[in-house]
N, C-alpha and C positions, 0 to 999 in steps of 0.2 A: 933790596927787598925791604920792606917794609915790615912790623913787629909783626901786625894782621895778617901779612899773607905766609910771613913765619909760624904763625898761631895756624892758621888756616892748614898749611904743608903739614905740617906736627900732627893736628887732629886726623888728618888723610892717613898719612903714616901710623899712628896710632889704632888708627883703625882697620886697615890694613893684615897690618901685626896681630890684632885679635882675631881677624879672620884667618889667618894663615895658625894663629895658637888651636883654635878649632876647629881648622881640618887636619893639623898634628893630631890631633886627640882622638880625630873620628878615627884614622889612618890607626891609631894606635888600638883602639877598641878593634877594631878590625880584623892590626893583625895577631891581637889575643884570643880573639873569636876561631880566627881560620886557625891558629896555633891549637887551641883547644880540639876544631872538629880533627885535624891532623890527627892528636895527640888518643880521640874516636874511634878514630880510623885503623890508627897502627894496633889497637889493642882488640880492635875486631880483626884484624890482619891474623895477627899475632895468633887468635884464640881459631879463627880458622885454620892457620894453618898447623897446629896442636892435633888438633879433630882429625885432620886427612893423614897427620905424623900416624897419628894411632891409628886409622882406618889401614895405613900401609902395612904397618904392623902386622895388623893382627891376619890381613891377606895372606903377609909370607909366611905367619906361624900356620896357617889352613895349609897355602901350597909344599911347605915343608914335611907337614904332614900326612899329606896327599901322598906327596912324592916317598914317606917313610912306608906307608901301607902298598903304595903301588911294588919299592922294589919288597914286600914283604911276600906280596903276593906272586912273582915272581918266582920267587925263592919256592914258596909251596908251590907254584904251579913245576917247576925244575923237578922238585921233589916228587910228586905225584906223576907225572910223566915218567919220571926212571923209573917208579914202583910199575908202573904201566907196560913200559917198555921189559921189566922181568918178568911179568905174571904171562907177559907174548913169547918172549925167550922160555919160557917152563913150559907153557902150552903146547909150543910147537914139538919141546925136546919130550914133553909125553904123549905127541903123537907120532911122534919115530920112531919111538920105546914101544907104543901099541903097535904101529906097523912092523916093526921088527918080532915081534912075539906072536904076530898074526899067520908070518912068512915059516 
């Protein structure tokens, strides 16, 4: 080979090499860009799923609540039923007492 087509090979090569230097570079921009939107992404991830933590939250604090009034009312409905069930046991026991004092 000859100096010139040495010269020649080298400048190919050379050039080459700068091409391949700047599509490392694009490549590199690239994956700092998609790293960044990633980096977007997870903190919109993140901040969503914060929002829905608390939305669960504050559901189970209502359902628990619910469910504290529900057996509350239970409770009084028990109660008022018994008072019910004796003012029926009185009623009846002073209509046997009338009937008996009728006889």
């Amino acid at each position: 080979m000859t100096e010139t087509s040495l010269h020649a090979k080298l400048d190919v090569t050379m050039s080459q090499l700068a091409i391949m230097q700047d599509e490392n570079a694009n490549m590199g921009r690239q994956m700092l860009e998609t790293e960044s939107h990633a980096s977007i992404n997870m903190t919109d991830l993140t901040g969503q799923v914060d929002q829905l933590t608390g939305r669960v939250r504050a559901l189970t604090d209502e359902r628990d609540a619910t469910l504290r009034n529900l057996e509350s009312l239970r409770a009084e409905s028990s109660i008022i039923k018994s008072h019910h069930n004796t003012d029926i046991d009185r009623m009846a026991l002073d209509i046997h007492t009338m009937e008996d004092r009728l006889r």
